[in-house]
Phi, psi and omega in degrees: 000318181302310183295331166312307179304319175303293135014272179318284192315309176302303169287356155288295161340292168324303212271331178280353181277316186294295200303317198271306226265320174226190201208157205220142174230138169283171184265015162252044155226147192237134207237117175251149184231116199267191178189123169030051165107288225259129183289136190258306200200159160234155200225139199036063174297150184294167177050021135303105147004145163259143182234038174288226201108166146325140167196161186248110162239182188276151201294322177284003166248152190228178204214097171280123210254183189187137193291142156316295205315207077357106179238143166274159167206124171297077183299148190283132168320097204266176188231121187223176179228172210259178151353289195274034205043013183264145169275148159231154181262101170277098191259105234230144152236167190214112193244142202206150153207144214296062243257332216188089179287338176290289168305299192298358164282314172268002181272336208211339170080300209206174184273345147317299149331296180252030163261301199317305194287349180298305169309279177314291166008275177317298197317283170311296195298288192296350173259352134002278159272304226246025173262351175289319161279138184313166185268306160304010174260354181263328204271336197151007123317302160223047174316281177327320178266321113034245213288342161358290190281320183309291176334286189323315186276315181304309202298290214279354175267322178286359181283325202295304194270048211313076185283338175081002181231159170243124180261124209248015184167142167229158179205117164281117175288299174211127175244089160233179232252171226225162197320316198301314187277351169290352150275328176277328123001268198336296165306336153272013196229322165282313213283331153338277180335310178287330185290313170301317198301300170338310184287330191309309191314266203316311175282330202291285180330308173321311228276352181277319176231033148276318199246014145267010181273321158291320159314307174264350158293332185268355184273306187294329197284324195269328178284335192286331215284320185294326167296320166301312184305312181314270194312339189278300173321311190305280159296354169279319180293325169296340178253001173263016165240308145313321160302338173272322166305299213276342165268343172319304185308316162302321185292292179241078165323294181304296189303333180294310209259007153261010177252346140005282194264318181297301181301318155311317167302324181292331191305281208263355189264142170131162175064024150082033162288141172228117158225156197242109215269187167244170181313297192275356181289156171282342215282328164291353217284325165331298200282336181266004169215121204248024133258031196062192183274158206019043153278001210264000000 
């Protein structure tokens, strides 16, 4: 009964020996191992190999623990002003990761700690970067490069103030422009709009009667050119008809001027015409000689 106890006794001593002496670390955690206060070692440290697992420390160490992972911080909307004097409401996130578990323990204690100092950070580096630029160069013009640029100056202020972290992405969620100023925007954006539209309005029109003005210039140029052409044709035909006439006329001098006096008679004797000749005129002379005048 006595060896039992002893037993017992022994194997409590062992299982509290065991229980002080180690610790399991996971494998998304990383571990500091203090002594009286002062950090000694880290154990499955981030940019390591992971060797997590089991570990053993003296009893009199104590073990603090910190994430591996990606860790994020939703940042508080901050309200800033751009370039062009416009406010925007900016709503931003920021993903870190804990690089130097040692500084960031003693800079910053907990990951609570470091969304606060993470938060001013951001707060200053975006009234910063984006108070140098338009506000459409914030909304979707150069967002991307932008935020880039934000990763740098944040990475490098926190290298300064040896926070022990890396800020591995910034991504703006949303930037708009605050309640009070968004109708007036609005309204200063249609009238940008009516202006342009105008102007567009205004050259179609210039440039609308720049190419009827040139339409009837070139219409009158083709009708003046075709009435010349008309008229050349015209006379070349009158005088290629008086040359026929005129060899007719030579061939039967006497039948050209009765066929003459015949196309005057249909012409002008009908419908009960009167005319009041002198004696001697010719325009009858067939019918009262049908060997014509002054033939008789």
């Amino acid at each position: 009964m006595r060896n039992a106890s002893v037993l017992l006794v022994l194997l409590g001593i062992l299982l509290l020996i065991f229980v002080t002496c180690t610790f399991t670390v996971k494998q998304w955690e990383q571990a500091i191992v203090f002594q009286f206060g002062e950090a000694k070692r880290v154990e499955n440290s981030w940019g390591q190999e992971s060797d997590a697992g089991l570990k053993f420390k003296m009893p009199y160490e104590n073990v603090v623990r910190l994430d591996r992972r990606n860790l994020e911080v939703d940042l508080q909307p901050v309200e800033l002003l751009a370039a062009d004097q416009e406010r925007l409401v900016v709503d931003a996130f920021v993903r870190y990761r804990i690089t130097d578990p040692i500084r960031f323990y003693e800079a910053l204690q907990t990951e609570r700690g470091a969304q606060f100092q993470l938060q001013s950070i951001m707060d200053s580096t975006l009234r910063d970067v984006l108070g140098r630029v338009d506000t459409p160069e914030i909304i979707a013009g150069r967002r991307a490069e932008l935020m880039a640029e934000i990763q740098n100056v944040s990475n490098a202020v926190a290298k300064d103030k040896n926070f022990g972290v890396e800020i591995i992405d910034v991504r703006i969620k949303r930037a708009d422009l605050p309640q009070e100023n968004a109708q007036r925007v609005f309204q200063r954006m249609v009238t940008q709009r009516q202006q342009e539209a105008s102007g567009i309005r205004a050259e179609g029109e210039e440039r609308a009667q720049e190419i009827r003005a040139t339409a009837q210039k070139t219409a009158t140029v083709i009708r003046a050119e075709a009435q010349q052409k008309a008229e050349i044709i015209r006379g070349q035909g009158d005088q290629e008809r008086n040359a026929i006439y005129a060899d007719a006329y030579n061939l039967d001098p006497e039948f050209f001027a009765f066929s003459r006096s015949m196309d005057a008679y249909v012409k002008g004797l009908g419908n009960n015409t009167t005319y009041v000749l002198s004696p001697d005129s010719d325009f009858l002379g067939y019918l009262d000689n049908q060997r014509g005048p002054g033939r008789r």
